[in-house]
Structures are given as C-alpha cells and as structure tokens.
C-alpha positions as a printed Julia matrix, in Angstrom:
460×3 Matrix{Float64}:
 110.58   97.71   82.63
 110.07   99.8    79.53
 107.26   98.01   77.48
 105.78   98.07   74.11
 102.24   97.21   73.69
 100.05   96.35   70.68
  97.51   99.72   70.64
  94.9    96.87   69.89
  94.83   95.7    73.51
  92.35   96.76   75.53
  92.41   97.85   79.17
  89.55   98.13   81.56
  90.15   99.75   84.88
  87.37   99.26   87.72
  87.21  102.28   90.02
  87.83  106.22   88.81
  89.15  107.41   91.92
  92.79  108.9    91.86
  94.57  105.71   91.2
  92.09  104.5    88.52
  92.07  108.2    86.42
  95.52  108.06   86.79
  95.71  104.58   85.11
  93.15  105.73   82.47
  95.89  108.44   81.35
  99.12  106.15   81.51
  97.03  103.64   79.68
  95.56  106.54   76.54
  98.93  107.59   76.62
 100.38  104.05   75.95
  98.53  103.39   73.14
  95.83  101.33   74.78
  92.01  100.59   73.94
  90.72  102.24   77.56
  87.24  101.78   79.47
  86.8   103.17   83.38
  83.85  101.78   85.13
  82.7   103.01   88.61
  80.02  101.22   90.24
  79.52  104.6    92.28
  79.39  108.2    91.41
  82.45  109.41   90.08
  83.64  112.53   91.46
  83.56  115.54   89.19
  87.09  116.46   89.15
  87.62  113.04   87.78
  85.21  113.16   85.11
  86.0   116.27   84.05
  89.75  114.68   83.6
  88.28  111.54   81.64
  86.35  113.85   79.87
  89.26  116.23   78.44
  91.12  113.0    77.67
  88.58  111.44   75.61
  88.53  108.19   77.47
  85.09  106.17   77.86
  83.99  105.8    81.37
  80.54  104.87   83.04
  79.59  104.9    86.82
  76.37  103.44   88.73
  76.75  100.4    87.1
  79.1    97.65   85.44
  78.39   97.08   81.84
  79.46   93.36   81.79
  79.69   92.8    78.29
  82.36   96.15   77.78
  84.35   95.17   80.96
  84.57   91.29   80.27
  86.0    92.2    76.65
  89.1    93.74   78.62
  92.93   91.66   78.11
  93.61   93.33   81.06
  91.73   94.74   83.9
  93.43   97.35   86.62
  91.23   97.39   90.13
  90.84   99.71   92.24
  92.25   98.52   95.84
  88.86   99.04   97.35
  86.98   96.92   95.52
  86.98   92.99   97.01
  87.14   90.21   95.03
  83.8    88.67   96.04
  81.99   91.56   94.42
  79.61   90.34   91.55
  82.06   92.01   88.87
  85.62   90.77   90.23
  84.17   87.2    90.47
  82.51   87.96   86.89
  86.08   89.15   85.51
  88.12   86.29   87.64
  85.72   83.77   86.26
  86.97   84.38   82.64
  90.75   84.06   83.66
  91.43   87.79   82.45
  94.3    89.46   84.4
  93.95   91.65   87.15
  96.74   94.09   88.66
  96.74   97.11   90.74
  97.74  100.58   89.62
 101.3   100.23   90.93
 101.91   96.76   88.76
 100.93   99.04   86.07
 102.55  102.03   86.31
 105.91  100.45   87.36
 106.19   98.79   83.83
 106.94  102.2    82.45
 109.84  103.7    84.46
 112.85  102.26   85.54
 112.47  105.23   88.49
 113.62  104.22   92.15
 110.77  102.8    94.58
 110.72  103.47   98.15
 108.1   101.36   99.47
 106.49  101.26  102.84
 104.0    98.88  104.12
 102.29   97.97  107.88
  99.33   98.09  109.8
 100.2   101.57  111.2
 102.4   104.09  110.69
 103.2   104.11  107.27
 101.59  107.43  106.34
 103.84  109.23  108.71
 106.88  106.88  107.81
 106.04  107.78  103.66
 105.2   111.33  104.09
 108.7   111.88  106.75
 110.99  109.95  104.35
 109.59  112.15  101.26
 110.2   115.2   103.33
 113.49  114.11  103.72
 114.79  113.41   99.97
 112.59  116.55   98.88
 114.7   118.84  101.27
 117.77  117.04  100.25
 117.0   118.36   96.63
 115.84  114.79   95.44
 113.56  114.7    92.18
 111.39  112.85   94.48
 107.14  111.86   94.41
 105.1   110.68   96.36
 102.41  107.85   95.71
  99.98  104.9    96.72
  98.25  105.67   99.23
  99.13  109.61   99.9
  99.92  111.59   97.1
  98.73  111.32   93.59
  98.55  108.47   91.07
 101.76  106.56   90.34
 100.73  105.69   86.89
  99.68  109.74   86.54
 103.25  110.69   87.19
 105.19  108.1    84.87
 102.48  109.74   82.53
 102.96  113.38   82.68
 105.0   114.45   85.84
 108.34  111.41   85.7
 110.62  111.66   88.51
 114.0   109.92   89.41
 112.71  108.15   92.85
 109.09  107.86   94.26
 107.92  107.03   97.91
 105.18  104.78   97.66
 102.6   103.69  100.7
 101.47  100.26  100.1
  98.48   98.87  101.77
  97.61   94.91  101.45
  94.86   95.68   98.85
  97.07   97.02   96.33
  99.9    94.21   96.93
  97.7    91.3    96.21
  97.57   92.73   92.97
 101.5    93.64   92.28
 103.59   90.48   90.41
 106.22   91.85   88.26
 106.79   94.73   90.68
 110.04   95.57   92.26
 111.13   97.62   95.28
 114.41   99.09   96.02
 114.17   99.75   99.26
 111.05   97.74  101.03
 109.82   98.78  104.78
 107.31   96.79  106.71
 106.87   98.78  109.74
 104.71   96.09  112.18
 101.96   93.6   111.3
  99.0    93.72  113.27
  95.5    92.47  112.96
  93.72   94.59  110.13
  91.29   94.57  107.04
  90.56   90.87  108.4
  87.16   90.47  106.26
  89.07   91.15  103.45
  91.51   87.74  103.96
  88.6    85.55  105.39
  89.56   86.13  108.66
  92.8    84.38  108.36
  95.51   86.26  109.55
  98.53   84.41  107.63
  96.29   85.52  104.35
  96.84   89.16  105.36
 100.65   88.56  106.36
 100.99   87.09  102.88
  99.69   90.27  101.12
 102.29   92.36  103.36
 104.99   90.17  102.79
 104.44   90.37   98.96
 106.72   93.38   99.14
 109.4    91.77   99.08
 108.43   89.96   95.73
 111.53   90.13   92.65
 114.26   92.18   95.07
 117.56   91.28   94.69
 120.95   91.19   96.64
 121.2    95.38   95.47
 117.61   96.13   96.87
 117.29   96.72  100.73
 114.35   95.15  102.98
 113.65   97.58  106.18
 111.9    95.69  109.3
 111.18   96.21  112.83
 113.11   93.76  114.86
 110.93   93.25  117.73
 107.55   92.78  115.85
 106.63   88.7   116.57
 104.89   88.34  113.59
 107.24   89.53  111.5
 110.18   88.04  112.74
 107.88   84.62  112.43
 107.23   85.1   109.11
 110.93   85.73  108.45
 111.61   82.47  109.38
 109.42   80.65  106.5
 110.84   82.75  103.77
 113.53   84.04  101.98
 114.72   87.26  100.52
 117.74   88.3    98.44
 117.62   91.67   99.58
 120.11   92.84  102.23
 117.94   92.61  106.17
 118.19   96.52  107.82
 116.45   95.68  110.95
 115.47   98.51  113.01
 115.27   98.39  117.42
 113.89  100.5   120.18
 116.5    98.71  122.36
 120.42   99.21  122.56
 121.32   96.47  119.54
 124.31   96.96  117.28
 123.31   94.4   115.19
 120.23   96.45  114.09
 120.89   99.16  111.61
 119.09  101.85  113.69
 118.63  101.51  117.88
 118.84  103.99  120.53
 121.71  103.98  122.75
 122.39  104.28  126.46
 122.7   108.02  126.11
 119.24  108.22  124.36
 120.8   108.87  121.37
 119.14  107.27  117.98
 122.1   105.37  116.04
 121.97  104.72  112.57
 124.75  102.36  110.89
 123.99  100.96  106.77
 126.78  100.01  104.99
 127.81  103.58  103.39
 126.17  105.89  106.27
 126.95  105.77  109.81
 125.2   108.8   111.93
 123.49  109.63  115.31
 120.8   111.85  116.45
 119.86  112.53  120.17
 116.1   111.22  120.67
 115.25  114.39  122.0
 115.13  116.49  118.89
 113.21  114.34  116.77
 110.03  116.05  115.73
 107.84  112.9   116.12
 107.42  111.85  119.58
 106.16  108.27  121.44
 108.06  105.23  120.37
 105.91  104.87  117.63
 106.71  107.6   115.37
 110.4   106.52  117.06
 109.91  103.25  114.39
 108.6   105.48  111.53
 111.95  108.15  112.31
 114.35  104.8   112.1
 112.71  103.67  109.08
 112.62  106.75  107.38
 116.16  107.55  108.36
 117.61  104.29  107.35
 116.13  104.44  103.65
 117.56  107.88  103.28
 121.07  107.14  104.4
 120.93  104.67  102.28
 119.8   107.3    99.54
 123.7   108.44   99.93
 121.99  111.9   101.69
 124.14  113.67  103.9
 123.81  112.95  107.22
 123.25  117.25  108.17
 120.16  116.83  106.11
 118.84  113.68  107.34
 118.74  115.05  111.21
 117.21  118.6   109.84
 114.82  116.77  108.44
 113.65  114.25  111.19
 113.73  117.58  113.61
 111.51  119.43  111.41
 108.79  117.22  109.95
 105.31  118.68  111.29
 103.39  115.39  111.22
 100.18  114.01  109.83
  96.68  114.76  109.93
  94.31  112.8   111.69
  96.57  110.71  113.25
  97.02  112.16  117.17
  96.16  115.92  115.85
  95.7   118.15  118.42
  92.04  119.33  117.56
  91.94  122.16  120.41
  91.26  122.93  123.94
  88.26  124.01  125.49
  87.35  124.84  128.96
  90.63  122.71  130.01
  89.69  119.83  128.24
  92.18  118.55  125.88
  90.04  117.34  122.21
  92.81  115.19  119.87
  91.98  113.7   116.27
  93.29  110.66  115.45
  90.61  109.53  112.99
  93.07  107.45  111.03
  93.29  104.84  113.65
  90.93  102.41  111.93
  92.23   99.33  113.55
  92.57   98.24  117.45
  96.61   98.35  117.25
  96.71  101.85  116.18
  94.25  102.8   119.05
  96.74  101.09  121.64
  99.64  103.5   120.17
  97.18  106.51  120.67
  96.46  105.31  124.04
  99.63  104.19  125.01
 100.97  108.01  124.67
  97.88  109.29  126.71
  99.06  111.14  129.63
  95.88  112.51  130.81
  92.39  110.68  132.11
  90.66  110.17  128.64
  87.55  110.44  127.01
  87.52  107.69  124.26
  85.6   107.55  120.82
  85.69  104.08  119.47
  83.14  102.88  116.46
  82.61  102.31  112.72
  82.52   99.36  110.43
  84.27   97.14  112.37
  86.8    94.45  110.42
  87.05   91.72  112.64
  88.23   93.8   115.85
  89.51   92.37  118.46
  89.43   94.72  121.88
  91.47   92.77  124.32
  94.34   94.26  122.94
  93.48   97.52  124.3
  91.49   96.51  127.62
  94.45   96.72  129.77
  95.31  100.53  128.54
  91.6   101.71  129.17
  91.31  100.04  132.51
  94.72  102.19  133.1
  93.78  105.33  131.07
  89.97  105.72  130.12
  87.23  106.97  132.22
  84.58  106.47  129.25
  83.66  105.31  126.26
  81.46  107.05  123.68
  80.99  104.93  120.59
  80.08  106.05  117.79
  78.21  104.33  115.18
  74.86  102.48  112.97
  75.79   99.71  115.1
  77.92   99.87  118.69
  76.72   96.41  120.38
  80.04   94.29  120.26
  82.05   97.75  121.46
  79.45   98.44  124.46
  78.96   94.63  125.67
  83.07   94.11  125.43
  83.4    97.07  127.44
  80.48   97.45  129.51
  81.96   96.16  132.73
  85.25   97.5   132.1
  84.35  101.45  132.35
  83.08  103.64  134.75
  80.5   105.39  131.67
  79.49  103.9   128.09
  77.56  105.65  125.7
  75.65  104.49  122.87
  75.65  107.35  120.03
  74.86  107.02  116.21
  76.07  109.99  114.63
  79.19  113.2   115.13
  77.22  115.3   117.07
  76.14  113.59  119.53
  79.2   111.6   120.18
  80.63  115.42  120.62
  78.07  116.25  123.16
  78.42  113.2   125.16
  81.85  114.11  125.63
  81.57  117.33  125.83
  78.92  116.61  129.09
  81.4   114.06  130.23
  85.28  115.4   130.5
  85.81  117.47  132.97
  89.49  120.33  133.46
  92.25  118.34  132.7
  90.81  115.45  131.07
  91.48  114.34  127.23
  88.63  113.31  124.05
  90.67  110.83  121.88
  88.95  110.2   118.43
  90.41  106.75  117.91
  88.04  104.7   116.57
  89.58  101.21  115.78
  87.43  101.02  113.02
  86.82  101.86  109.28
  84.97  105.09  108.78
  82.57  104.03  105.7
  78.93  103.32  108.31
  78.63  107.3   108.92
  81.35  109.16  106.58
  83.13  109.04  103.43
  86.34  108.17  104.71
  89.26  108.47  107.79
  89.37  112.78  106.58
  85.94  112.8   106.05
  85.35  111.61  110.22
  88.09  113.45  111.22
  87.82  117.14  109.6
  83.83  116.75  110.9
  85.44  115.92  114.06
  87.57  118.93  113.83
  84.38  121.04  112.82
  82.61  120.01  115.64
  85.38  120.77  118.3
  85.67  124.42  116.61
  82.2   124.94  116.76
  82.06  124.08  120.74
  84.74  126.23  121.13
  83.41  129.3   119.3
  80.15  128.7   121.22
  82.28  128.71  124.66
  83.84  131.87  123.56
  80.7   133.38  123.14
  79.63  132.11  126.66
  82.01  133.8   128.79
C-alpha cells in the first residue's frame, strides 16, 4: 500500500471535521499541494490545527476555481453528491475518495472493519476493548475515534478497528479489510440512495471489495437481506456466520445450555450468556461479532470472556438517563432509524413513554407498530415538523403529542408517565432539524432529565 507521490499533486479535501483535518495532515505530510474547504463554520479546534500546520483552508463558502484545480478530492461522508460542489467536482471527472481510501494507502496496518444499520458502535468500541486489554497496539477509527489518516500520520499502530457507515464506503476502491463485519441491513439514510434500497445494500456490501481467501467476512446468519444479497455475489474471503439459534455450522450460536459458542478455525471457546456485559439479543450479535474477530486475532480465549463481561457500553444508545419520582428516563438518542427503535423497544419491560422525531430519511413506522401497540402508552414527538409521525400513529395510541423543541418534549412526559412507567428517547430519526448531532440530542436530553430531578429533590 506504501505509495510515492509527485509533491506537485494537489489534494483538495471538502469538509474540516475530524476526518477531513486528519486528511489535511496525512496529505502535508505526504508531500502534497493541500486545500480544506468547509461550506460551514469550522470548529476552532480544527482551525487552530490547520493553522499550526500551515495548510490553506476556507469555510462559508466553496471557492470553485481552487477546489476544481484539485487531482484529487477527499469528501467528507456528510456531504451528498447532489450538492452544487460534488456535482461541480464530479462534472470535471476528478477523483473522489473518502478518508479511509486515503489513509489506507499508507500503512500496511491490520483493518477490522464493521459495518450495519445498528449496532456497530457498540460492536467497534467492544472489539477495541478487547484487543486493547489483550495488550494489542490497537486504534480506533471511522466513525468513533479519531481520524484514520491522523494516525498513519503521527500516532501508527499495528491493527485499527474501523466503523464504516455507507457514506464513507461509496467512496473506498482500493481499500482492503482483513476482517469485514456486517452486523444487519435495515432500511436507513434512504434519501441518500434515492430511495432505493438495493443502492444502500450496495454501499454496505462494498466492504467486502479486494479481500482475499486470508481475509475473514463476519455476517449475521438470520438477517434476510443479507443472506439475499449473498446469493448475487461472491467473496474470496472465508464466511464466519454468526446465530442466535443452536447452529454448529455458524461460527458463534448459543447452545441449549445458554451458553454462547464460538468455533473459527484456530479458536474454539464458550461463554455462558449470562455474564456477558451487554444484554438483549442485540448487543448478543455485536458480543458474537466482536468475539469472533478477536479469536481470530489469535487472543487468548481468558481475555476474550474478561473482556465481553466487562465492557460498560455506549452512550446514547439505551443509557440509563435516571429515575425520578419512579419513573424510569433512558437515552438512546443514537437510534436515528426505525430498526434501531424496534431493538430499544423490543427490550422494554415497562409501559413506555416514547420520543420519536427529527429529520426523517424515508421512515417507515410499520415496523415498529406492533411493539407500541404492545409496549407504548404515548407518543411525544419531537420536532420542526411531526405530521407523518402523529397521523401514522394517531389511532394507534392512547396520547400523541405534538412538541417542537427538548423542553417541552421533557415536560410532556414528564406530565404524562406515571410510578413505574419508562421515557425512551428513541427517535428513529436524524438529529440535524433541532441539534447538532445524535450527542448533541442526547447529552440535552440528559441535561434536561438532571435538571427535573434536581428540581424534584428540591420539592420534597
């Protein structure tokens, strides 16, 4: 992968966010002519970095004429390609890759990679806990973390776990994985793949692009989409499927005795369900994946179930936010699509309060309709605009509420749940109508339950 570039070329990266300073470094450092351009405000930190590195950057605009004289441009994964300056750039035939394309042409490092609609923040952050307690020179990158192209800059390790979404795989080519996971594929970022769904199972999939017969491609059996798509292509890479049902042709299942089973052709080992730290048969996917790429890491199997029995979770996805006045408040902000919601939901044990709104991507709700006729007793959505969630659900709920900012979503529940009730924060939506992002709606989430409780404190 090690490469050689002429110092003369020149490299303009769209976006100055962590992924596109990072570039901006990896790039100076290579010997590249380097422009950033952010059609926002970049953040300080960020400028202050571009700053001490001497590399040109604008923001609140695109200078067309500086970023159309680029040989190769590096995009940030949030920006589409219908914007005016990806159709300007893709009308003059220059190249455009992600950060991760980039990067990975300058180590010959190991690449865990996980991709899926859900779960694969839990899945990248468990399975780097794992190789980092193991004593693996391990990072972490993509998604979580900090900038790939950063660390094979200034901070090179021997293996990196890397969360992949679908933005930054339409924009990987030469790329390779080692060790590939797609978790689940489920509706998600729809507007982004005009509504087609086989265009966003085609970005997934691309994963799998260059692996060989020595790379390993995780999966989760049971997922129908998936396993359709398996059928219309092929893969060098060795199959380590992955069941919640008692199948020894899987390379992870759970047993008879409850007991999670993992078999890959150098590591056999089993762990009792019961003392994995992630519970609902969700996180029971992301513990199967995770374990599977580490066994077949060559870590010892002692480490492995430490590890899977001591990771403390994620934020914002089903956080307990606190308890007031018997009512149970949980954060799981970074459900931002409708099959994420139906995990939240589906591990619900008590009658629940239920936050749903955003920017929605092309939701559809049916999936979850039969879990809140079963589990909800309201809806409070939350949002500039609520109309499809309150006329899809109108008739389905006892109580809807129509609310258009944090606070009073809060006090709607908050007047609503009664002792021994639930408020789920699972929105099914993107974040970007009222906040910045996922944390941004969920730590003001987590504000806002503190402050009721503080104020119910000082009640009593």
């Amino acid at each position: 992968m090690n490469s050689n570039q002429s110092n003369k070329r020149r490299i303009v990266i769209l976006g100055a966010g962590e992924s596109g300073t990072g570039a901006a470094i990896l790039a100076k450092d290579k010997g590249f002519d380097v422009f950033v351009s952010d059609y926002g405000q970049i953040a300080s930190k960020y400028r202050q970095i571009l700053d001490d590195e001497q590399i040109a950057w604008e923001d609140g605009r695109h200078t067309l004429d500086r970023i159309l004289a680029a040989d190769e441009v590096i995009k940030s994964p949030g920006i589409a390609d219908t914007t005016p300056v990806m159709k300007a750039v893709l009308s003059k035939n220059i190249p455009v890759i992600s950060e991760i394309e980039f990067a990975a042409r300058f180590t010959n490092s190991k690449m865990v990679c996980i991709t899926g609609s859900n779960g694969k923040t839990t899945t990248t952050l468990l399975t780097y806990h794992i190789l980092c307690d193991a004593g693996l020179d391990v990072g972490l990158a993509g998604n979580v973390g900090k900038s790939l192209a950063l660390q094979v800059a200034r901070d090179p390790h021997e293996y990196y776990v890397i969360e992949l979404s679908s933005f930054q795989l339409d924009n990987m080519y030469d790329f390779k994985a080692n060790i590939a996971v797609i978790l689940n594929i489920t509706p998600d970022h729809l507007d982004r793949y005009d509504y087609k769904m086989q265009n966003y199972i085609n970005a997934k999939f691309r994963i799998l692009r260059n692996m060989t017969t020595e790379d390993a491609f995780i999966y989760w059996k049971d997922d129908p989409v998936v396993a359709e798509q398996l059928k219309k292509i092929s893969t060098d890479a060795q199959r380590l499927p992955f069941s919640g049902n008692d199948e020894e042709s899987c390379a992870a299942y759970i047993d008879a005795e409850n007991e999670m089973i993992i078999n890959t052709p150098g590591t056999s080992m089993s762990m009792p369900r019961a003392d994995l730290a992630l519970n609902g048969i969700h996180n029971l996917y992301n513990s199967m994946a995770a374990g599977i790429s580490a066994c077949l890491l060559n870590i010892h199997k002692e480490d492995i179930r430490k590890s899977l029995g001591d990771f403390a979770g994620v934020e914002h996805r089903l956080e307990a936010a606190g308890n007031i006045d018997g009512v149970t408040w949980i954060n799981d902000s970074k459900a931002t699509n409708v099959n994420s919601c139906w995990y939240a939901l589906d591990s619900m044990t008590k009658p629940t309060v239920l936050i749903l709104g955003g920017k929605d991507k092309g939701n559809d709700y049916s999936e979850i309709l039969p879990l809140v006729l079963e589990k909800v007793k309201a809806i409070v959505a939350m949002g500039k605009d609520n109309d499809k969630i309150i006329d899809f659900f109108k008739n389905e709920v006892p109580e809807i509420r129509d609310t258009h900012s944090l606070a009073d979503a809060v006090a709607a529940c908050r007047s609503i749940a009664g002792k021994g009730d639930a408020v789920l924060l699972s929105p099914c939506c993107a974040s970007f109508d009222l906040f910045k992002s996922y944390e941004d709606r969920g730590r003001q989430f987590k504000d806002a339950v503190n402050a009721l409780k503080e104020e119910s404190q000082h009640a009593k």
